[in-house]
C-alpha positions in Angstrom: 88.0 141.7 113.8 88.4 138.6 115.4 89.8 135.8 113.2 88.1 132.0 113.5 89.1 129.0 112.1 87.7 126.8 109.6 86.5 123.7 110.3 89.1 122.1 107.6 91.8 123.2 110.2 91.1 120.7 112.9 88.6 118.4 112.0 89.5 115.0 111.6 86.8 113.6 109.4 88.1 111.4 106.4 86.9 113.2 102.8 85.1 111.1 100.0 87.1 111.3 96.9 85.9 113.2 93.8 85.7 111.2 90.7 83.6 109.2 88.6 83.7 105.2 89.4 85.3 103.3 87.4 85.7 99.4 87.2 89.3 98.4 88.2 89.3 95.7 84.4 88.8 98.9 82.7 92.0 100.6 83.8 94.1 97.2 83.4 97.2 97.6 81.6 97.3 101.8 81.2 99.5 104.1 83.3 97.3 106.6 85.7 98.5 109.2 87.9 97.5 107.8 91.5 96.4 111.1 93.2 95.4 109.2 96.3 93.9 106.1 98.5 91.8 105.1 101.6 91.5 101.9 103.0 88.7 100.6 104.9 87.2 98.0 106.7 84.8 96.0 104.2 80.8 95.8 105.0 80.5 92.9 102.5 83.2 90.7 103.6 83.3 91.1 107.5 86.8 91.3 108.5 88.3 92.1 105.4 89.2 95.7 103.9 88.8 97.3 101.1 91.1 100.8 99.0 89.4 103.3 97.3 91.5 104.9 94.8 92.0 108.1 93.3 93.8 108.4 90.0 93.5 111.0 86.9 93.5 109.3 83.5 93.8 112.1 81.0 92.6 115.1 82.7 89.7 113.3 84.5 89.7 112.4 87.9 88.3 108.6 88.8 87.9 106.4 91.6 88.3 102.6 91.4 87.3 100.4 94.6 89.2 97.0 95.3 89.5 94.0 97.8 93.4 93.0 96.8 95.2 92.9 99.5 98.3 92.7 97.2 97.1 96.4 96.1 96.6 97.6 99.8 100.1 96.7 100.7 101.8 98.0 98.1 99.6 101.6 98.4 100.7 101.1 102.2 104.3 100.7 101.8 104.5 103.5 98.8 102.2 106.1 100.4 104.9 108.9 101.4 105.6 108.4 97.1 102.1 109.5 95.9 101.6 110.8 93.5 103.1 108.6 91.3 102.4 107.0 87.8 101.5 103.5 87.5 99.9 100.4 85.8 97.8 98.5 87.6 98.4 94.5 86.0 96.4 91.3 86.7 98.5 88.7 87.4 96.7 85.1 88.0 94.3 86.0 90.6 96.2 88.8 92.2 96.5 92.7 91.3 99.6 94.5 91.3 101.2 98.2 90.5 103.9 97.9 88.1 
């Protein structure tokens, strides 16, 4: 019988994360699991982007959608780490994972 592949093997299509939204003030200030991220280029604000991020609280899984670009570097740089624990804090008018 001949074996064929499944299209998972080769396709190069980007998957939408599983998870119920959540707003980003909501998750302020309590450590998550970050399971993983995309980043994109924003429809809103033309020629800006935007990261979609997947993180378990408890033993749910959410997404959280944000336009910090301090966020999207640090996911960047810290990538090959996920998954990782972390607290996402507001600082001024800036996000960051502490």
């Amino acid at each position: 019988m001949t074996e064929y592949p499944h299209f998972s093997d080769f396709a190069d299509e980007t998957k939408s994360f599983d998870g119920e939204k959540k707003k980003l003030d909501d998750i302020l200030n309590k450590e998550i699991l970050i399971l993983d991220f995309k980043v994109k280029d924003s429809k809103q604000r033309i020629g800006s982007k935007y990261i979609t991020i997947q993180f378990r609280e408890g033993d749910k899984t959410f997404i959280v959608f944000t336009g910090s670009q301090v966020l999207i570097n640090q996911f960047e740089k810290y990538k090959d780490n996920i998954p990782f624990y972390a607290v996402i804090k507001r600082i001024d008018k800036y996000y960051t994972l502490t």
